[in-house]
Legacy VTK file of the C-alpha trace (Angstrom):
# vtk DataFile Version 3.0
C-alpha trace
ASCII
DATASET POLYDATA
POINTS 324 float
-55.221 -56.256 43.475
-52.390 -54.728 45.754
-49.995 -56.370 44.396
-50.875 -55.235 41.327
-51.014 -52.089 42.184
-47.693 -52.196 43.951
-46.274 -53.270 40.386
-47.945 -50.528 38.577
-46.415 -47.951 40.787
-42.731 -49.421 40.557
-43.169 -49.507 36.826
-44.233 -45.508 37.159
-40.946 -44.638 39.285
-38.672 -46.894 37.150
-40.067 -44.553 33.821
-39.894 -41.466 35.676
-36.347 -42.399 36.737
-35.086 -43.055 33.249
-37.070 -40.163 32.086
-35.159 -37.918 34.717
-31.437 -39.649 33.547
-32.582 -38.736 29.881
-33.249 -35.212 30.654
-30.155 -34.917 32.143
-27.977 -36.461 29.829
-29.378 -34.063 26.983
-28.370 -31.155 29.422
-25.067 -32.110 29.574
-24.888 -32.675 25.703
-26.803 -29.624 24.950
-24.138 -27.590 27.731
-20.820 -29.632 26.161
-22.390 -28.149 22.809
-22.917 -25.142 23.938
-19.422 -24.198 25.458
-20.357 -24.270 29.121
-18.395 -27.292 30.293
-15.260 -25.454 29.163
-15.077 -26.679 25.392
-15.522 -23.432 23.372
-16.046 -23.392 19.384
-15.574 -20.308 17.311
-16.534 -20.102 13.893
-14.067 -20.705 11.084
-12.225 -16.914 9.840
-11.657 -16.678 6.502
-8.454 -15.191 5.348
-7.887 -14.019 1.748
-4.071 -13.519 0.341
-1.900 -12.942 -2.665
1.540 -15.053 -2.962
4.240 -13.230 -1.187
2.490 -11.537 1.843
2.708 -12.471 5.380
-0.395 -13.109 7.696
-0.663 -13.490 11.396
-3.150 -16.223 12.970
-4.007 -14.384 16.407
-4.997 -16.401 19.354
-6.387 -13.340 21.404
-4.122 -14.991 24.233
-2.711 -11.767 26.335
0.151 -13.243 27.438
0.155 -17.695 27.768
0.416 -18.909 31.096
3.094 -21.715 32.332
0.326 -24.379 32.344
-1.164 -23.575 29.067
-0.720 -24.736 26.038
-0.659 -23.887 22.417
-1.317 -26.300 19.751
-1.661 -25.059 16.204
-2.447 -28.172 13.658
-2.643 -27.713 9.172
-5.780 -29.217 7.621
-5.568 -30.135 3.975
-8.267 -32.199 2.215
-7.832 -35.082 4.137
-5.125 -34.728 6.652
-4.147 -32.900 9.637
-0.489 -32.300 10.590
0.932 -30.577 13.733
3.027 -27.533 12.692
3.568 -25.412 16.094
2.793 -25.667 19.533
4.205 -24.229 22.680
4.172 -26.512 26.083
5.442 -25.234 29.137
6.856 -22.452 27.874
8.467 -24.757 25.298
8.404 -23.478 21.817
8.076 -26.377 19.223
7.790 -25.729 15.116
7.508 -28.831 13.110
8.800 -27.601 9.672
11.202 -31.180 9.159
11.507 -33.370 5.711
7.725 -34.716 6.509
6.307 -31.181 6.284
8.359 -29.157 4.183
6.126 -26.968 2.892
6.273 -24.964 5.734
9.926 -25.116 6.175
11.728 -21.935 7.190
8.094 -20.164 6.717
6.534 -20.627 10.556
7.241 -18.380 13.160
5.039 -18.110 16.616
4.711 -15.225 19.414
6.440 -16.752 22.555
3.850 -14.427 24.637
0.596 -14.697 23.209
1.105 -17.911 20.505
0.419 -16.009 17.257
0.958 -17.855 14.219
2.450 -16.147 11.442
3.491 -17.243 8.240
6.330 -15.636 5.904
6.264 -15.459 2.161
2.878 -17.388 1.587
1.958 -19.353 -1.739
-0.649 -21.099 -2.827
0.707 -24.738 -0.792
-0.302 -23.194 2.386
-4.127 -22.896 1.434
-5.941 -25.150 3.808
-8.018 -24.992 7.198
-5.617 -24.052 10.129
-6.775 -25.185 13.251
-6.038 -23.977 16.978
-6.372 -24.986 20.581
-6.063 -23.230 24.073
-6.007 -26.192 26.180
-5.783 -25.127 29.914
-8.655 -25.508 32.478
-10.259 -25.547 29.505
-9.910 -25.666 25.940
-10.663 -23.247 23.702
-11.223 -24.083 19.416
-10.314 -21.737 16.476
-9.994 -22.463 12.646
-8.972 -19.873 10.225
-9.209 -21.153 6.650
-6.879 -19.448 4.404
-6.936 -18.566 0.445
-4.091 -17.654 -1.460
-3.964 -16.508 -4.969
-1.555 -15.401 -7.633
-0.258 -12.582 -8.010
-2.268 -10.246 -9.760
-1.102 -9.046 -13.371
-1.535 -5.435 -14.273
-4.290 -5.219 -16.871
-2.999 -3.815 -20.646
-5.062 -1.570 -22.767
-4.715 -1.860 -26.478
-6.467 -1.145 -29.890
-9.197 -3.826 -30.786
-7.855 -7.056 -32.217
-10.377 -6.455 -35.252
-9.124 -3.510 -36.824
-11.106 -1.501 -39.083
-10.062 -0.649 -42.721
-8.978 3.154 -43.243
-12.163 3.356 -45.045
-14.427 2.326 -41.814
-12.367 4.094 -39.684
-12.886 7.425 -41.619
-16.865 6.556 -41.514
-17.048 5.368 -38.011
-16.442 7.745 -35.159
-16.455 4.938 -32.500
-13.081 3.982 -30.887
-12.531 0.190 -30.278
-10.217 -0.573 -27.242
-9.813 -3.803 -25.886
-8.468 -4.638 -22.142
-6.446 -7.883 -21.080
-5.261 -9.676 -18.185
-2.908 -12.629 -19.164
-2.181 -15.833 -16.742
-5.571 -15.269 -14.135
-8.224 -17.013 -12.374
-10.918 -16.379 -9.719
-10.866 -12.583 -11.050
-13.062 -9.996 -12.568
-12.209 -7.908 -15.101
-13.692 -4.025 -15.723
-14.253 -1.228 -17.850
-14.293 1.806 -15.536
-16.011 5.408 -16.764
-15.430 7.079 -13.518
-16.639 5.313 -10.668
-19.800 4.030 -13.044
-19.235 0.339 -14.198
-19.495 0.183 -18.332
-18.664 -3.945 -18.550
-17.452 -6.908 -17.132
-16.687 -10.230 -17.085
-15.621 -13.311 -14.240
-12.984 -16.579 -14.522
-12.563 -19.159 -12.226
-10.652 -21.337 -14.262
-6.877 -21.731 -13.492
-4.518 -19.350 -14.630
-6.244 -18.140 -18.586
-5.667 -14.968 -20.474
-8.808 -12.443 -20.154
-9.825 -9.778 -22.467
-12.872 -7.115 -22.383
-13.665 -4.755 -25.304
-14.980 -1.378 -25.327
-16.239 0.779 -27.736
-16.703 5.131 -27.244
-16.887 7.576 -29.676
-13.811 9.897 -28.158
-11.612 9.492 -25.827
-11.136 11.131 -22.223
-8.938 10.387 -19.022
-12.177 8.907 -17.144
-11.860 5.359 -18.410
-10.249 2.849 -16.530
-9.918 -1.209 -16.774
-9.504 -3.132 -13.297
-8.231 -6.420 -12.570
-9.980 -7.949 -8.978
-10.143 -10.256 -6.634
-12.495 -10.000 -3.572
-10.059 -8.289 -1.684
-7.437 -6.552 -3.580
-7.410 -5.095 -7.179
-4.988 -3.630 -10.055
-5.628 -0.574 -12.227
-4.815 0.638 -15.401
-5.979 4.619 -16.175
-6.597 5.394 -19.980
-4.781 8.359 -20.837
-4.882 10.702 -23.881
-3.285 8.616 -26.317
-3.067 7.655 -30.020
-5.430 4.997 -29.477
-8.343 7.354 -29.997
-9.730 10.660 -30.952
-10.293 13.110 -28.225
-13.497 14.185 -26.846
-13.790 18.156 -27.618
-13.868 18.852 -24.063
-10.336 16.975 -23.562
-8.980 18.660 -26.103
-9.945 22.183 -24.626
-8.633 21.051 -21.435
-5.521 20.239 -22.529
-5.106 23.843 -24.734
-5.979 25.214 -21.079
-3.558 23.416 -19.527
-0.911 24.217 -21.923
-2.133 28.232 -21.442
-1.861 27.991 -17.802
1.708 26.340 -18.279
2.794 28.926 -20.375
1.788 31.517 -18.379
3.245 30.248 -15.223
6.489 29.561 -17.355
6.416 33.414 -18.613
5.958 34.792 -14.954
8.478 32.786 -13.475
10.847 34.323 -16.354
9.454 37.645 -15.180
10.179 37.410 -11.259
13.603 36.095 -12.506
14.242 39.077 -14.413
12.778 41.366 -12.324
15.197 40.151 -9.226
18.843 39.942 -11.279
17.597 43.699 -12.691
17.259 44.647 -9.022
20.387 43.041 -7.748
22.149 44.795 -10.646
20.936 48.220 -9.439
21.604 47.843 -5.525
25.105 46.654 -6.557
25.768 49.753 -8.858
24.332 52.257 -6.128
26.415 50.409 -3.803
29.745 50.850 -5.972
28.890 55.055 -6.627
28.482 55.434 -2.474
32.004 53.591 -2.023
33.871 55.329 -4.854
32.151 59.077 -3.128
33.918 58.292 0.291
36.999 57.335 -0.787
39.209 60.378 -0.117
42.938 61.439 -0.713
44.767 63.027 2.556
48.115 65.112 1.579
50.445 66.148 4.140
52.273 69.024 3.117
56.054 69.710 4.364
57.595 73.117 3.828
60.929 73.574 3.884
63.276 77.189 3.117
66.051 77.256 1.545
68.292 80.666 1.120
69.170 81.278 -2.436
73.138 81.996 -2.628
74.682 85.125 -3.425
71.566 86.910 -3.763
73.167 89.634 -3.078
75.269 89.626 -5.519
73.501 87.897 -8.352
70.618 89.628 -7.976
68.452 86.827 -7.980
64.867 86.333 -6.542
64.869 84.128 -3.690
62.311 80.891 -4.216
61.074 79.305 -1.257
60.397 75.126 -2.155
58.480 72.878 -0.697
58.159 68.942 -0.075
54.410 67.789 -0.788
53.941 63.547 0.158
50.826 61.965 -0.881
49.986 59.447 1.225
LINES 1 325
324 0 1 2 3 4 5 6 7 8 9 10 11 12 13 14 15 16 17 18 19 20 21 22 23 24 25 26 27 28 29 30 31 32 33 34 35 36 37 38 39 40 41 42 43 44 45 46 47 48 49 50 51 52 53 54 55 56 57 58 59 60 61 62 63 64 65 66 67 68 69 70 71 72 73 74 75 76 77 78 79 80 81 82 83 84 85 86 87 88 89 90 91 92 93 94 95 96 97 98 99 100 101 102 103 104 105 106 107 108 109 110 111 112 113 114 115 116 117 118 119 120 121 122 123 124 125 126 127 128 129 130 131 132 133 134 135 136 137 138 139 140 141 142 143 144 145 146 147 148 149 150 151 152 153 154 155 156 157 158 159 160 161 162 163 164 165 166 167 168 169 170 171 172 173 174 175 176 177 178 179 180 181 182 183 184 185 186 187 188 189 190 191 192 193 194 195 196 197 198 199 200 201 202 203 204 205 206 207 208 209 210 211 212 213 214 215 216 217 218 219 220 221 222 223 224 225 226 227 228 229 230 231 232 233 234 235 236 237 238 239 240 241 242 243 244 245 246 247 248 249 250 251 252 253 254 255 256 257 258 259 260 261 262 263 264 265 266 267 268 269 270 271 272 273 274 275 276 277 278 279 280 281 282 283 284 285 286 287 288 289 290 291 292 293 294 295 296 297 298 299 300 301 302 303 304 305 306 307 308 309 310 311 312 313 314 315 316 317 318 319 320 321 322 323
């Protein structure tokens, strides 16, 4: 019976010791999971970009310390290539004949380890990964999308034409707006800020087209080209395409007033300011010509007459006058 009993309680202790190395273990997993033992895991950033542009992978690194260092790895379907990494201060960018799609494209911050990349395309799509290994190691990904440029969308007259007939009948206006060579878009008819239509693609690189039909035409309408991030516009202007709406019409016969007008007073002021000029200029020419005075001095000088006397003749006193 003791003995027994002395097995029974050294079977207890051995289950409550592996019970105790169990619990411990899953703290250790659950705190390596977690980020406590110095392994940190952010979530993945997703970055969205047109061919052409430049973006900047930040490592929120102030300023990287001699003992740190910077690792930045590429991630496409399958594989994983080192591009950059800075060790001991050492700046390394691996852009050689095995990875030349980044060739002549990578450039990284010397102080904080900032990735950026120069004149993007749609090669450099992929899951770009980055580790802060020091005392300990810190995980970010940044998954990047690039698209195509986007085309600026062209409004035209409807494909299907109407006779002269139907179009004398019908007081409808058929437009149609297109987007050649797109994918992953959405195209849009615009009245304002109010959605009319639209329609989505994601197949690879297709020309799009959206109709519309109004019965007169004003500047309001709009078709846009978008992705997620970015868009193109093209505004819908009084044209031939369609008869204008009454109110369109009036605004532009107001608009021509008001031009007119302004055109006719700015003819005025003109007008007004040469007549003025003229006039001081004239006044100014009748005060000069009033001060402008002649000075004479006048010189007298006598001479006797000869043989007065005797010829009987008056004596005449002359004169020198000089005008000066």
């Amino acid at each position: 019976m003791v003995c027994t009993s002395l097995f029974f309680c050294s079977w207890l202790l051995g289950v409550l010791k592996l019970t105790q190395q169990q619990l411990h273990s899953n703290t250790v997993a659950s705190s390596t999971a977690n980020g406590v033992s110095g392994v940190y895991t952010d979530e993945t950033e997703t970055i969205s970009v047109m061919e052409g542009d430049s973006v900047t992978l930040h490592t929120g690194v102030t300023e990287i310390q001699r003992d740190e260092q910077i690792l930045w790895t590429f991630r496409h379907q399958k594989s994983e290539t080192r591009i950059a990494e800075i060790y001991k201060q050492i700046i390394s960018i691996y852009d050689s004949v095995d990875n030349e799609r980044f060739r002549g494209r990578l450039q990284i911050d010397e102080k904080t380890g900032s990735l950026n990349i120069t004149n993007i395309n749609t090669l450099h799509s992929g899951l770009y990964k980055l580790q802060v290994i020091s005392e300990k190691v810190k995980h970010m990904s940044f998954n990047i999308a690039v698209y195509a440029l986007l085309t600026v969308p062209v409004i035209s007259d409807s494909l299907q034409k109407p006779s002269v007939s139907e179009k004398s009948s019908s007081q409808n206006c058929s437009l149609v707006c297109s987007a050649e060579n797109v994918s992953d878009v959405t195209l849009s008819w615009y009245k304002g800020i109010s959605v009319l239509s639209n329609i989505s693609v994601s197949d690879l690189s297709i020309s799009l087209s959206l109709p519309l039909e109004i019965q007169c035409l004003d500047d309001s309408y709009s078709c846009v080209v978008s992705y997620s991030f970015t868009n193109r516009t093209t505004h819908l202007n009084i044209t031939d395409l369609c008869q204008a709406c009454p109110e369109a019409r009036q605004h532009v016969f107001i608009t021509l007033i008001m031009v007119g007008l302004v055109v006719v007073i700015i003819a005025g002021v003109v007008l007004m300011y040469c007549c003025c000029k003229n006039n001081k200029q004239a006044k100014r020419k009748a005060q000069t010509t009033e001060e402008e005075v002649v000075y004479t001095d006048t010189t007298f000088t006598t001479q006797r007459a000869l043989d007065a006397e005797t010829n009987r003749r008056d004596e005449t006193e002359y004169s020198r006058v000089v005008l000066r």
